[in-house]
C-alpha positions as CSV (number, residue, x, y, z in Angstrom):
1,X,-20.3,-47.0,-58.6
2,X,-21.0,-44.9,-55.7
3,X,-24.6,-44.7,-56.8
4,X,-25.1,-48.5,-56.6
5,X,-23.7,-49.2,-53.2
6,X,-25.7,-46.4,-51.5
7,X,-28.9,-47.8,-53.2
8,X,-28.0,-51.4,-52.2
9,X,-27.3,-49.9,-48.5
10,X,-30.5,-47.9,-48.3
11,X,-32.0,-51.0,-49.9
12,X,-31.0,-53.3,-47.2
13,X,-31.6,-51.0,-44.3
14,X,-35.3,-50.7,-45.6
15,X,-36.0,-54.3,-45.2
16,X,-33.8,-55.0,-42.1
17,X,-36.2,-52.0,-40.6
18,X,-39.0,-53.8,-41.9
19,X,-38.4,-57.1,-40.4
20,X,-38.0,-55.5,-37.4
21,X,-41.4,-54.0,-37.2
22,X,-43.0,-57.3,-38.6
23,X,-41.3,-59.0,-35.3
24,X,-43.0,-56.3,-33.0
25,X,-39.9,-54.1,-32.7
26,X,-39.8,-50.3,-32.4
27,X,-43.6,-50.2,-32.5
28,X,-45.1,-47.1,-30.9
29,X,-48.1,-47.3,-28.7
30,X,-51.5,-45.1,-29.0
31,X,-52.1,-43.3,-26.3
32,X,-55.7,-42.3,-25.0
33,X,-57.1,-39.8,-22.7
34,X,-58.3,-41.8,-20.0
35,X,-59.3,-38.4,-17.7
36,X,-58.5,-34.7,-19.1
37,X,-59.0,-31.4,-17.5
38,X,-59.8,-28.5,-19.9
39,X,-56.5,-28.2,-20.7
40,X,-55.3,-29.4,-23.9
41,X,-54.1,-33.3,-24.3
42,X,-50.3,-33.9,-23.4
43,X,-50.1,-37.6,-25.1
44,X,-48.5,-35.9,-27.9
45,X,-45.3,-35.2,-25.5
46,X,-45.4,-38.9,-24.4
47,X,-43.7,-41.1,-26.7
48,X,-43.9,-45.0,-26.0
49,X,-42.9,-47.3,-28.0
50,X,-42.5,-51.7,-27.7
51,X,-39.2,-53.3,-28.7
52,X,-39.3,-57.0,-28.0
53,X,-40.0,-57.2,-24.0
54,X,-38.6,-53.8,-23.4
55,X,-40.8,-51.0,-23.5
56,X,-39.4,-46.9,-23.9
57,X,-40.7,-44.2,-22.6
58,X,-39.8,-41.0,-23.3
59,X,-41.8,-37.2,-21.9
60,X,-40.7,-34.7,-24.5
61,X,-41.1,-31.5,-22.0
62,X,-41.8,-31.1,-18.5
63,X,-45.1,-32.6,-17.0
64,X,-44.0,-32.5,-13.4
65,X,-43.9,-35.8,-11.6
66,X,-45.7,-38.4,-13.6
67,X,-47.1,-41.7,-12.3
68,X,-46.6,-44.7,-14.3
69,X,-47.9,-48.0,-14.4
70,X,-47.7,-50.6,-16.8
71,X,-49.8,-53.7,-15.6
72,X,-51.2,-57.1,-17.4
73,X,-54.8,-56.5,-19.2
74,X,-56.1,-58.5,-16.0
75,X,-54.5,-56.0,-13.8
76,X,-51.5,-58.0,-12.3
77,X,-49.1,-55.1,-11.8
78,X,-45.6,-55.1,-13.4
79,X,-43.7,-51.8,-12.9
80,X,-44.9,-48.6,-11.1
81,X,-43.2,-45.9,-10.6
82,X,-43.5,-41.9,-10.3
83,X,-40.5,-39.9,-11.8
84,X,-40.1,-36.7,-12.7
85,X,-40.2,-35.6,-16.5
86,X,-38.7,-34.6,-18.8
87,X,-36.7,-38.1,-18.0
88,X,-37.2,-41.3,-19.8
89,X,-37.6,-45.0,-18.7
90,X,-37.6,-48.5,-19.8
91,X,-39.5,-51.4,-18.3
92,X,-38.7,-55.2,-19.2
93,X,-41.6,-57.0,-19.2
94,X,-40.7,-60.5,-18.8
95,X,-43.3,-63.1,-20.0
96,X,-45.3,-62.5,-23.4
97,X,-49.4,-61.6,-23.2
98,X,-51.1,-58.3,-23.2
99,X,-50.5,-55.6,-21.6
100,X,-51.4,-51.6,-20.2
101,X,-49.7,-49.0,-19.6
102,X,-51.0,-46.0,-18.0
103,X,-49.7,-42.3,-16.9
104,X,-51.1,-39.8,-14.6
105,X,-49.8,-36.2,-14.7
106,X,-49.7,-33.7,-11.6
107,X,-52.8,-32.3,-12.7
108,X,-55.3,-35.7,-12.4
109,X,-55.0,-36.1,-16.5
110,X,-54.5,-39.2,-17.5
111,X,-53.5,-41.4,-20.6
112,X,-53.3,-45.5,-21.3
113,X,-52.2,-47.1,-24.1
114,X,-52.6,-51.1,-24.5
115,X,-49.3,-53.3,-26.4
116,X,-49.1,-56.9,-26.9
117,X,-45.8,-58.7,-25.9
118,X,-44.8,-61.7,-28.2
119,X,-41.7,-64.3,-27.8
C-alpha cells in the first residue's frame, strides 16, 4: 500500500514540475562570456534562473562586488545594481518581452545571458 501512494506522489510531483517548466517557470538561463581575462570562466558560480516575471540570482562563492544589469533586448534598462557576492537577488520584471541580463565582476569579466518573459 505504501508502495502505491509514494509512486502516485512521485507521479504527480513529476508532472506538476513539468507543467511548470512548460509555463516558463524555474528555467535557468545560459550564461556567456561576454569579456574574460585569462583567468578561468566564473558563469559556472552564477546561477540564474526565470520564474514567471521574477528572475533569481544566486553567486555560489565570492566574486567581490558584482555589477548587474538586466535590461530589455532594445536596451531600456530595468534593474541595476552592484552588490557584493556571495549574496543573491531577485528582480521582477513587470511587462512580458525579451530580455538581458548582464554581470560584470571586479576584474572587467563579464557574462550575459538573454530570457524571454511570457504572461
Amino acid at each position: 500500500m505504501l508502495c502505491f501512494f509514494l509512486s502516485g506522489a512521485l507521479s504527480h510531483a513529476y508532472s506538476e514540475t513539468k507543467k511548470e517548466n512548460k509555463e516558463g517557470n524555474g528555467i535557468p538561463i545560459v550564461l556567456i562570456a561576454s569579456s574574460s581575462t585569462a583567468e578561468p570562466s566564473r558563469a559556472c558560480n552564477i546561477i540564474t534562473t526565470l520564474n514567471g516575471h521574477v528572475l533569481t540570482v544566486v553567486f555560489t562563492e565570492n566574486m567581490g562586488q558584482v555589477s548587474v544589469e538586466v535590461a530589455t533586448t532594445a536596451g531600456a534598462s530595468v534593474e541595476c545594481i552592484s552588490l557584493l557576492t556571495p549574496n543573491g537577488l531577485q528582480v521582477y520584471i513587470p511587462n512580458a518581452g525579451n530580455y538581458v541580463v548582464t554581470f560584470t565582476l571586479p576584474n572587467g569579466d563579464g557574462y550575459y545571458g538573454e530570457f524571454e518573459v511570457t504572461d
